[in-house]
Structure formats: C-alpha cells, structure tokens
KOLKOLVO-205517 format. One line per 8 residues: number of its first residue (from 0); their letters; for each residue y, x, z negated of N, C-alpha, C. Coordinates in Angstrom, 2 decimals. Layout:
N
NUM = A = Y X Z Y X Z Y X Z | ...
This chain:
231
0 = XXXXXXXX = 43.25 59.13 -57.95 44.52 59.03 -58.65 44.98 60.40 -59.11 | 44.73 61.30 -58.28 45.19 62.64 -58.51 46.54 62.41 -58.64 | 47.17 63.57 -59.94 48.61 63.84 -60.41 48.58 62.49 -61.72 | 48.24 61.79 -61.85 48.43 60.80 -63.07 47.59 61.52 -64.32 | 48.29 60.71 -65.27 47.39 61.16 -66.69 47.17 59.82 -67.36 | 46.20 60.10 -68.13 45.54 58.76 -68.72 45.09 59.11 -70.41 | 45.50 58.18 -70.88 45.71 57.83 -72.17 44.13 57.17 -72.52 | 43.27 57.77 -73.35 42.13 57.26 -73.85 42.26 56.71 -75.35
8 = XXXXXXXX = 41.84 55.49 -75.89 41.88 55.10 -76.94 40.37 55.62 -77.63 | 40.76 55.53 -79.19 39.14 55.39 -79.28 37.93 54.73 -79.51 | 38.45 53.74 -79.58 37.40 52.72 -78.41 36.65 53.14 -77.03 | 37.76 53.47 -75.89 37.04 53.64 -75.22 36.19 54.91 -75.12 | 36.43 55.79 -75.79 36.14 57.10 -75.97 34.72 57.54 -76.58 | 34.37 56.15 -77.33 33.14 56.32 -78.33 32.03 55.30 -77.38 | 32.80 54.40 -76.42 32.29 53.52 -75.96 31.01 54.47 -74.67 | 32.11 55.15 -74.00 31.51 55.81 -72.84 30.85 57.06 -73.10
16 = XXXXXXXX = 31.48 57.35 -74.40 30.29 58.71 -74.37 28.66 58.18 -74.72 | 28.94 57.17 -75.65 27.64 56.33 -76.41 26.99 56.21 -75.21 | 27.40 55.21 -73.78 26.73 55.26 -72.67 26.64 56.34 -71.90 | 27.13 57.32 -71.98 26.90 58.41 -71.48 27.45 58.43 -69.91 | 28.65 57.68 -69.99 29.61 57.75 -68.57 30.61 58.39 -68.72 | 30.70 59.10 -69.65 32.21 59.94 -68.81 32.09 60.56 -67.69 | 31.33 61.53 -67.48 31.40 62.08 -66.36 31.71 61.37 -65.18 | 30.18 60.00 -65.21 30.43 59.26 -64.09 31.67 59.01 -64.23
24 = XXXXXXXX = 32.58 58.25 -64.78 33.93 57.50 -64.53 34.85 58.50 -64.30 | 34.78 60.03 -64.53 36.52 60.63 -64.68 35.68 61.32 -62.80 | 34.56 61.44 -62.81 34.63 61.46 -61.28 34.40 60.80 -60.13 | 34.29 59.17 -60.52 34.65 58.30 -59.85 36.16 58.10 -59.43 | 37.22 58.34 -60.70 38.44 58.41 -60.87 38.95 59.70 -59.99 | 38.30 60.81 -60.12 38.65 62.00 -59.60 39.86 62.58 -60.66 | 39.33 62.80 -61.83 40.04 62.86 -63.11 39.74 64.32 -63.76 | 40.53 64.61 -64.09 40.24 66.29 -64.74 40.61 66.01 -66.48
32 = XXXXXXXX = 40.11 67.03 -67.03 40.26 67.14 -68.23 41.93 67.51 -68.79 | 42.47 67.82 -67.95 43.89 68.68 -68.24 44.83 67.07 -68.03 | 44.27 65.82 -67.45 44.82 64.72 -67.40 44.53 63.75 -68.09 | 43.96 64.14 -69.08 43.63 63.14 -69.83 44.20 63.83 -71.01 | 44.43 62.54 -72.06 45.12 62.69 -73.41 44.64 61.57 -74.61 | 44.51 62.40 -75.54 43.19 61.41 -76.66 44.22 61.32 -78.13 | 44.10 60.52 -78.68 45.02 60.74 -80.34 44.45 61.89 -80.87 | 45.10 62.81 -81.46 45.35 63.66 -82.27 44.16 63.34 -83.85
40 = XXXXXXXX = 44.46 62.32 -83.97 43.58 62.10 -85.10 42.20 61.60 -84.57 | 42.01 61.39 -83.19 40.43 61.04 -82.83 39.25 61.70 -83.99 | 39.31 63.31 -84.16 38.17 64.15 -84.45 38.34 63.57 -85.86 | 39.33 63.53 -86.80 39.32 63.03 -87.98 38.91 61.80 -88.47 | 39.53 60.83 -87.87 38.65 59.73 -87.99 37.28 59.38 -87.57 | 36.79 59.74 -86.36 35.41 59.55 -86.52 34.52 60.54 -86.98 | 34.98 61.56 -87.64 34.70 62.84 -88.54 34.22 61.88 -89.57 | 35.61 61.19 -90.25 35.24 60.70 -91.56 34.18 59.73 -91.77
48 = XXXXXXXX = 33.41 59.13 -90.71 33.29 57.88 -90.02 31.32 58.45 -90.27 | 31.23 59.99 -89.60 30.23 60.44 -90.08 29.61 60.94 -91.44 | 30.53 61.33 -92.23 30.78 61.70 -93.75 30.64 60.10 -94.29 | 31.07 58.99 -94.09 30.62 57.83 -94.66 28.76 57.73 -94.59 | 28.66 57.50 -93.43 27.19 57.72 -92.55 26.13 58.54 -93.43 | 26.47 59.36 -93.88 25.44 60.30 -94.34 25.78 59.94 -95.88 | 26.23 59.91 -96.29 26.49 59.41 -97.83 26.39 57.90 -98.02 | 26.13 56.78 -97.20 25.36 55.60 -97.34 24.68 54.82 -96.28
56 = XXXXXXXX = 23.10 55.51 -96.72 21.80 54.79 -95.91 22.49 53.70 -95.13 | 22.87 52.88 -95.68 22.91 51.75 -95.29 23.94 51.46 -93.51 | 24.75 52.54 -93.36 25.41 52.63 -92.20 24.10 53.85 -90.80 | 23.02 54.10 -91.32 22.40 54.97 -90.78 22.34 54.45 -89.21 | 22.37 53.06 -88.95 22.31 52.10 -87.71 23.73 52.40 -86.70 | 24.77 53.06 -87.83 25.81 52.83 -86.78 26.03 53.36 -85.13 | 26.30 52.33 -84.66 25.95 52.67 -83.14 26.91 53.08 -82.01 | 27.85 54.01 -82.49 28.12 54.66 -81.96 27.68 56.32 -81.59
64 = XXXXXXXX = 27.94 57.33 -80.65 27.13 58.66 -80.66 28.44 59.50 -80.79 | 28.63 59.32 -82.35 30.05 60.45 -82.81 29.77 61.58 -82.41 | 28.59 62.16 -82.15 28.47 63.52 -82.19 28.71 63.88 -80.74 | 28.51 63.09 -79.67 28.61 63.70 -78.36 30.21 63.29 -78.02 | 30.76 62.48 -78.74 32.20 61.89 -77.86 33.20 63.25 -79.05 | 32.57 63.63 -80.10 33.07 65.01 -80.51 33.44 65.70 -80.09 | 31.77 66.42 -79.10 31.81 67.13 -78.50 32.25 67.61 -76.78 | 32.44 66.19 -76.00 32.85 65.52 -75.20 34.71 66.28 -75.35
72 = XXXXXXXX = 35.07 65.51 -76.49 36.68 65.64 -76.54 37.21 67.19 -77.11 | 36.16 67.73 -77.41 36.82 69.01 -78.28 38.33 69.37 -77.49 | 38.35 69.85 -76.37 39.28 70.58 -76.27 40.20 69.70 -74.91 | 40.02 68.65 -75.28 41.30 67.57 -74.48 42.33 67.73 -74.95 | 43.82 67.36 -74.32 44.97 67.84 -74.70 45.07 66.14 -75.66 | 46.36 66.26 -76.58 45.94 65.55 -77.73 47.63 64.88 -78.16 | 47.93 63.98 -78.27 48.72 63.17 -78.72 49.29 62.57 -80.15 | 50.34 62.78 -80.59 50.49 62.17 -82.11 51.93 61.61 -82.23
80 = XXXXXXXX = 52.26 61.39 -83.95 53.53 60.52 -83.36 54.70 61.74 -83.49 | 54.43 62.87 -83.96 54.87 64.25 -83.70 55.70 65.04 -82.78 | 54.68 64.38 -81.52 55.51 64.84 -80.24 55.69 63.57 -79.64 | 57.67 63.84 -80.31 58.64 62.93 -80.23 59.43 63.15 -79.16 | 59.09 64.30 -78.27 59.43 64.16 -76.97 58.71 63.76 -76.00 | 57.80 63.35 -75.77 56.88 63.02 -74.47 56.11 61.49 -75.34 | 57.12 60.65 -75.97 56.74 59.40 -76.60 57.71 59.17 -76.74 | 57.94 57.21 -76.57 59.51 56.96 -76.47 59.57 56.05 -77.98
88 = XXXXXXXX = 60.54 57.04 -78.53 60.40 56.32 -80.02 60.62 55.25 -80.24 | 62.05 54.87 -79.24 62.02 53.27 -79.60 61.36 52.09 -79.29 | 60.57 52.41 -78.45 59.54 51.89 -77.94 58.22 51.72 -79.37 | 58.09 53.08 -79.70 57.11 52.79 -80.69 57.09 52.41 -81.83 | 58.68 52.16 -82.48 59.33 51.67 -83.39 59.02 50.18 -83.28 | 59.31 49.99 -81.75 58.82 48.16 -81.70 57.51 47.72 -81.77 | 56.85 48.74 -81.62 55.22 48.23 -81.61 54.96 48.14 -83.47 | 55.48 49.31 -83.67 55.62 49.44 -85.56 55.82 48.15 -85.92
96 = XXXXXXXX = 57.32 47.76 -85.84 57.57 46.49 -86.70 57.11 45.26 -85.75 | 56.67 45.40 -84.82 56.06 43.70 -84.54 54.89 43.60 -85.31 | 53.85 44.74 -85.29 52.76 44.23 -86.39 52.99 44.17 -87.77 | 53.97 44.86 -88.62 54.44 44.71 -89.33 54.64 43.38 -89.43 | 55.65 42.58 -88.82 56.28 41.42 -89.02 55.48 39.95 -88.47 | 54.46 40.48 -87.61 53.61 39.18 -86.81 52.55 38.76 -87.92 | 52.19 37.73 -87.57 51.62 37.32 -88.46 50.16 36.67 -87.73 | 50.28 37.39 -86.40 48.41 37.30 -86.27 47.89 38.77 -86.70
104 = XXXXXXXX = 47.03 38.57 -87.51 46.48 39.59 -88.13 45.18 39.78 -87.30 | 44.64 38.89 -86.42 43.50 39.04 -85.70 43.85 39.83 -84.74 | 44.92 39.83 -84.00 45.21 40.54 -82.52 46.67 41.97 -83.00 | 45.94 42.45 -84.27 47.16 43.88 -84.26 47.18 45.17 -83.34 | 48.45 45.38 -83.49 48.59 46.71 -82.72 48.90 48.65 -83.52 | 47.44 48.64 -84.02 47.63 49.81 -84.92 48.60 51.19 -84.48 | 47.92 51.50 -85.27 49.28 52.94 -84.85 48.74 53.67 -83.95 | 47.71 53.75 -83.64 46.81 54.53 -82.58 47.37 54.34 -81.69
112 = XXXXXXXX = 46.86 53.14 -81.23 47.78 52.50 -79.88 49.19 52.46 -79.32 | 50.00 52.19 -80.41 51.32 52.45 -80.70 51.64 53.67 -80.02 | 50.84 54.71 -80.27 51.23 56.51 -79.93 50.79 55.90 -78.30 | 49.80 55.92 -78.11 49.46 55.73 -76.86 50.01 54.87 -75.73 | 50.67 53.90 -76.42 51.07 53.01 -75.57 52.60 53.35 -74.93 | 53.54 54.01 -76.05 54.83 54.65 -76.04 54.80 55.89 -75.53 | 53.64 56.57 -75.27 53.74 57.60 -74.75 53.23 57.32 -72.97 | 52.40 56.37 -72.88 52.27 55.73 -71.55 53.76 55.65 -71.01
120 = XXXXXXXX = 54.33 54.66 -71.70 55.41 54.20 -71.11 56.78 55.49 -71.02 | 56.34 56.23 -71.58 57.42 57.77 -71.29 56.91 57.96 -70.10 | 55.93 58.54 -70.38 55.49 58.66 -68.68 55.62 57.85 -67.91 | 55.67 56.88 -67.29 56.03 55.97 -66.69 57.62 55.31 -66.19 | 58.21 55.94 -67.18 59.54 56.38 -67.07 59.94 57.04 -65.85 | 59.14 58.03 -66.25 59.11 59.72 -65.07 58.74 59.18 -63.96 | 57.40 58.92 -64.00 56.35 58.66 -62.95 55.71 57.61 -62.94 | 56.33 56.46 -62.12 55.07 55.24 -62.83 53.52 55.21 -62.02
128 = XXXXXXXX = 52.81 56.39 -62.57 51.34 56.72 -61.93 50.29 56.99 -62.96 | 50.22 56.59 -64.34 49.94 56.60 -65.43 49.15 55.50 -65.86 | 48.31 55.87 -66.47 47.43 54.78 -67.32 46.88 54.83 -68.57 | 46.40 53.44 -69.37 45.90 53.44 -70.34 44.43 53.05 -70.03 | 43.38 54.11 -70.48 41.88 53.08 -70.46 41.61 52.87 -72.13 | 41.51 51.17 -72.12 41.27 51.03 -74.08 39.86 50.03 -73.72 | 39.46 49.79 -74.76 38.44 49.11 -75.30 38.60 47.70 -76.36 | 40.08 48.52 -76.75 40.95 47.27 -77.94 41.61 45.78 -77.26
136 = XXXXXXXX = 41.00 45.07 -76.80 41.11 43.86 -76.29 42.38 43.21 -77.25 | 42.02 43.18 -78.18 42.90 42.72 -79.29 44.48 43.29 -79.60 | 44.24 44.53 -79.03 46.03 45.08 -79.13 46.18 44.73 -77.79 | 45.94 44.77 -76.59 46.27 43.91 -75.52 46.92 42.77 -75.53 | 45.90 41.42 -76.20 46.49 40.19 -76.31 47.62 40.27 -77.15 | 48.26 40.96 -78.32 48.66 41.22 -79.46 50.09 41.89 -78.23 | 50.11 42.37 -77.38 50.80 42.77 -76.77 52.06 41.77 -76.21 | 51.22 41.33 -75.15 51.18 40.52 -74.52 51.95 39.26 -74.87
144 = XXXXXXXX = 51.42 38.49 -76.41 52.15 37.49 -77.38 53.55 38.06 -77.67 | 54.15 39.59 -77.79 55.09 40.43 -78.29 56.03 39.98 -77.57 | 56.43 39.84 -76.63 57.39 39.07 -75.89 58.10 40.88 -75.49 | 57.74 41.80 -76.22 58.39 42.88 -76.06 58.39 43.51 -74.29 | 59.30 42.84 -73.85 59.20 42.84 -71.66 59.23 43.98 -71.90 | 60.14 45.02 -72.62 60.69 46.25 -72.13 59.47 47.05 -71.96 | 58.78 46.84 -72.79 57.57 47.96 -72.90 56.38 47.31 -71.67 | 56.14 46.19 -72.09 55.19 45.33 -70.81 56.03 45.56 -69.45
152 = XXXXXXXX = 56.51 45.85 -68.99 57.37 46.00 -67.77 56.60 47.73 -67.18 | 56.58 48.66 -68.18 56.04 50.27 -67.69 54.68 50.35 -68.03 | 54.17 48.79 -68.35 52.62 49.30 -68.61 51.57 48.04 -67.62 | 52.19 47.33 -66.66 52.18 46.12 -65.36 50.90 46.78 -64.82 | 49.69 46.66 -64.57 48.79 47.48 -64.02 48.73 48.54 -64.07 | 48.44 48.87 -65.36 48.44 50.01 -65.72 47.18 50.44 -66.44 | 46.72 49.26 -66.87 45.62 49.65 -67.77 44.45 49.16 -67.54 | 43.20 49.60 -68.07 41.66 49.26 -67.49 41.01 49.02 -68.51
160 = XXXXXXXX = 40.05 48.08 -68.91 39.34 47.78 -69.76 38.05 48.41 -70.11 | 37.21 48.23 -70.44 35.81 48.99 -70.69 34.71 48.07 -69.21 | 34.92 46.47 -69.31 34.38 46.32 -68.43 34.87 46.87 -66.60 | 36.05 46.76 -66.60 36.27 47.13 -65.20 36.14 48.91 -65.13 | 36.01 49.71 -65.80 35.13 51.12 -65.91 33.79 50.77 -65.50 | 33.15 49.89 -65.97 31.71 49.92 -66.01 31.29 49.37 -64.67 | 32.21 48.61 -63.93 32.45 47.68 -62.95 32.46 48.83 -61.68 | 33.46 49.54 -62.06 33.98 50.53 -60.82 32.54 51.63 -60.71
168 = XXXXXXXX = 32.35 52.11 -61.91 30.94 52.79 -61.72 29.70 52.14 -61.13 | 29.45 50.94 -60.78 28.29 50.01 -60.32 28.68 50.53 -58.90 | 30.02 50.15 -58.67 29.86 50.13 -57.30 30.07 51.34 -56.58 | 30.14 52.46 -56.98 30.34 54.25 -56.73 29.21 54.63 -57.03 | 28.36 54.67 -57.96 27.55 55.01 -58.42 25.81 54.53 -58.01 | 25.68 52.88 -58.50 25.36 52.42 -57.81 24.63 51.46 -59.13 | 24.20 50.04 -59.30 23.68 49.37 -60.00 22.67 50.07 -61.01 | 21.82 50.32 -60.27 20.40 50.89 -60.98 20.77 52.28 -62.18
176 = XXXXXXXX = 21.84 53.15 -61.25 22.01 54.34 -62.46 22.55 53.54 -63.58 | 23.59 52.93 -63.44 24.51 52.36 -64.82 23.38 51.70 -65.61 | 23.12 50.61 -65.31 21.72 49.77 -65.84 21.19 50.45 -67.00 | 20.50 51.54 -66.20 19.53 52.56 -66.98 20.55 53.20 -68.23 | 21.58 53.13 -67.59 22.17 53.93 -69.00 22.70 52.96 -70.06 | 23.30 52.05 -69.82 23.80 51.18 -70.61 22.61 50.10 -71.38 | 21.83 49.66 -70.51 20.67 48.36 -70.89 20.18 49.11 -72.63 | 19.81 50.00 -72.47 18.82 50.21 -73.84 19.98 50.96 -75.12
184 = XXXXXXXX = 21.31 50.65 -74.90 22.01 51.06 -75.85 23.38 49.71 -75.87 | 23.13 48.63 -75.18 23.87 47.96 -74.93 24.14 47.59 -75.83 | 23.67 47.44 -77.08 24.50 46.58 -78.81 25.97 47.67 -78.86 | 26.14 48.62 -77.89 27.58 49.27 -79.16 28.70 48.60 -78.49 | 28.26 47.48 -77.65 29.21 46.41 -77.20 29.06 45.62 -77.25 | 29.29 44.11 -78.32 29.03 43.09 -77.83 28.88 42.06 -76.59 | 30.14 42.31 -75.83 30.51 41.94 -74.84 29.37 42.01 -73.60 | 28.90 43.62 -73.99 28.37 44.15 -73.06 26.70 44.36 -73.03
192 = XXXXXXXX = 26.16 43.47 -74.20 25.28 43.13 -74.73 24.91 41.70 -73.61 | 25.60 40.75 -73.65 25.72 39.94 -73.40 26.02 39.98 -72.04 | 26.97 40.86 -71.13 26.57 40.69 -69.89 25.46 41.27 -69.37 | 24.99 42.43 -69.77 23.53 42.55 -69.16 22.61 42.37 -69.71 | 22.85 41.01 -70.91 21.28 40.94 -70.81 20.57 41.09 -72.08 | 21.07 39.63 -72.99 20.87 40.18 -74.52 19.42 40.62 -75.03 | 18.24 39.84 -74.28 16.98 39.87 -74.36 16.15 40.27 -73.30 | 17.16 39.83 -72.06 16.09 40.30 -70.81 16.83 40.60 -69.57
200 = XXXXXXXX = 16.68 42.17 -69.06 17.81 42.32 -68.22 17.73 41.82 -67.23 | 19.13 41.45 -67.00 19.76 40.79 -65.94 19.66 41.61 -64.76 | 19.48 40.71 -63.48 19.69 41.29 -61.97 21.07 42.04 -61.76 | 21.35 42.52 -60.80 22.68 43.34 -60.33 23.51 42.15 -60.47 | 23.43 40.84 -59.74 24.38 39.77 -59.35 24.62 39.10 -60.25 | 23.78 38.82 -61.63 24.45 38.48 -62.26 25.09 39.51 -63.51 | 24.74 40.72 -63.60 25.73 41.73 -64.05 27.14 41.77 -64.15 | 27.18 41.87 -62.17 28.60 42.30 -61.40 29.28 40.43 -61.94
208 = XXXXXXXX = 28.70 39.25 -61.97 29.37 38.40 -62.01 30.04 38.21 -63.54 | 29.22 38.51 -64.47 29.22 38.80 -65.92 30.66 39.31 -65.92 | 30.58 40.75 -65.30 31.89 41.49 -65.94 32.88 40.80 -65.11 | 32.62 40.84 -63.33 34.12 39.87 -62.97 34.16 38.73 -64.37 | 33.80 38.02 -64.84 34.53 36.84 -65.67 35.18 37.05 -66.43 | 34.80 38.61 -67.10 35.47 39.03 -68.01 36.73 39.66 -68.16 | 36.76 40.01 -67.06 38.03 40.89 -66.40 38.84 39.57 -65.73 | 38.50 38.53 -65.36 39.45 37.49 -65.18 39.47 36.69 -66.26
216 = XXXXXXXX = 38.69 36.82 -67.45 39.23 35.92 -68.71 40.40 36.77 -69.35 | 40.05 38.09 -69.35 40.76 38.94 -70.02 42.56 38.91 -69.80 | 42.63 39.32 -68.04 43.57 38.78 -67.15 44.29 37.66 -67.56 | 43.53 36.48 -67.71 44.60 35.45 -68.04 44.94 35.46 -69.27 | 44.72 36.29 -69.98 45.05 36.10 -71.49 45.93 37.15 -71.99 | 45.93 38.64 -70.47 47.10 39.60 -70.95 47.94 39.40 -69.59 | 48.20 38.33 -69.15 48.99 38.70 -67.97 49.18 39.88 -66.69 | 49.62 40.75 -66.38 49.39 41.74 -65.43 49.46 42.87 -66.18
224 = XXXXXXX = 48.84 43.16 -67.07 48.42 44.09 -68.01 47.45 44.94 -66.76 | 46.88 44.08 -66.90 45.09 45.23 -66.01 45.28 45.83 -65.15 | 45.07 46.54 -64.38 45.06 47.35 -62.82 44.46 46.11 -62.24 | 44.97 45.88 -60.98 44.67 44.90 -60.05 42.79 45.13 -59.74 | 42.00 45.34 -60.29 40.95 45.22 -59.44 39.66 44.93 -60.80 | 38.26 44.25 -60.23 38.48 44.13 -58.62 39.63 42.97 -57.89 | 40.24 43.21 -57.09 40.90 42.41 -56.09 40.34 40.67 -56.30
C-alpha cells in the first residue's frame, strides 16, 4: 500500500508494541515511518499512565510495555485538533456532539479518535488510499449506530482491527513466529487471550479460525467499516 498513510490509535499502538509486531506488520504492509501518523497527545498520556504506575504498587501489573511503544513512536509524525488544515472540522464537530448527545455511554467516540477519524476522512477526500488501524472496537460500533453516512462513506474499508493485523502477520510471517510472540503476553488483550488459548495453546487452525470469527462478528456489527479481508 505504498503512497497511503495510516492513522494509529492508541490502542493499537500499545497493543503491538506490547507484542512486539510493529515491525512485523508495517513490513508486511510495506509501511514507512514518514506514513504513519499517531495523536499528538500519545507520549502524554501514556507518560501519565507511567507516573500513576510508579506512585501506586498496586497498578505495578499493568500490562501494557509503555516504555517500548514510547520509544517505538518517538519521532512519528503526529496529529492534533490544531492542525485544522489536514482535519475536516466539520466532520469532527460531528463526532464531538454525537457523543456528547448519545446516550450509549458504552460505545463512545473520544476525542482521540475524533482527530483521527476526521483527519482520515480529509485524506480521503484527496486520496481515497488511507487508513485507520484501531484497537477501539467500541468507537467503531459507536460509529456505525451514528447514522453520520457523510463521514462512514470516506472511511468504507478503510480500517483494520487488531485481530486482522495479527491475522495478516500469521500468514506473511508465518504461525509459529506470531504464536511465540503473542502466547506468553496474551492477557494485554482479552480478546486475544481467548483466541489463542486462555490456558492451553491452541493449534494454528484453531487460532486462524478464532480471529476469522472475530473479524466477521466485528463486520456485522460495523458494517463495511473493515478492509475487505480476509476475503
């Protein structure tokens, strides 16, 4: 997908460094650093996130690896609601007041996303060769319920989940590497806990079948949100 740029949430950002796939995925993707774009406030918030961490024992478990998706993102180009030219305001104005005004509080669409999602859809404007990779399942569905076409219309296969990343790396990569990396850190996903294998890992086949379900439960619940695959 050379010439596109891709919008990382941070979800997925904490997700893949924790497993230790970026590399694999941005060169499965054939993805450069100069194409990718992270929120502006990434380093701050999970900055603060470590400053909690160390000032109460009691989070010492948290399972994410802030320190490498830190160091991972230092010098990615960076997104905010600031740059009000390469984000379509009115676009992100609607993402603003639908959570504002909706009243599922389970499936919101924070402001993170908001930047990311309006700035997708600028691009997409231009070029529709653009993507979002998130982890936030919940601003998806939350989407999706929005009835907001205008914006769902520039973001139609556009976006990839955490499982179909993990999916595309099995099959480039190859079963056994991913396995090894994900199996013994698999709690910083529930989801992903559970497809390979809450107590005892799972074979390749039922892995690969695990995440297809998930990527077709997901599917029917955001409409043509996802990138078509797998097929």
């Amino acid at each position: 997908m050379s010439g596109s740029f891709y919008c990382l949430d941070n979800d997925i950002i904490l997700k893949l460094a924790t497993y230790n796939l970026f590399d694999y995925t941005f060169r499965t993707f054939g993805i450069y650093p100069t194409q990718i774009k992270i929120l502006d406030s990434f380093k701050y918030k999970v900055g603060a996130e470590i400053k909690r961490k160390r000032g109460n024992k009691a989070t010492n478990s948290f399972k994410y690896n802030i320190q490498k998706a830190l160091q991972i993102t230092e010098n990615y180009p960076t997104i905010s609601e600031l740059d009000n030219l390469v984000i379509d305001i009115n676009i992100y104005g609607q993402l603003l007041n639908y959570t504002k005004i909706s009243n599922d509080k389970h499936n919101p669409i924070d402001k993170g996303e908001a930047i990311l999602i309006s700035h997708i859809c600028y691009l997409n404007q231009q070029n529709d060769n653009n993507y979002l990779l998130t982890g936030d399942k919940r601003c998806l569905r939350a989407l999706t319920n929005s009835s907001l076409t205008n914006v769902i219309e520039h973001l139609e296969g556009k976006i990839w989940c955490l499982e179909q990343l993990i999916l595309k790396n099995i099959e480039v990569c190859g079963f056994d590497v991913i396995q090894a990396k994900i199996y013994p850190i698999r709690d910083c996903d529930r989801n992903i806990e559970f497809i390979f294998g809450y107590s005892v890992q799972y074979p390749e086949e039922i892995v690969k079948e695990n995440l297809k379900s998930e990527i077709i439960r997901l599917k029917q619940e955001t409409g043509k949100l996802l990138y078509p695959y797998p097929n």
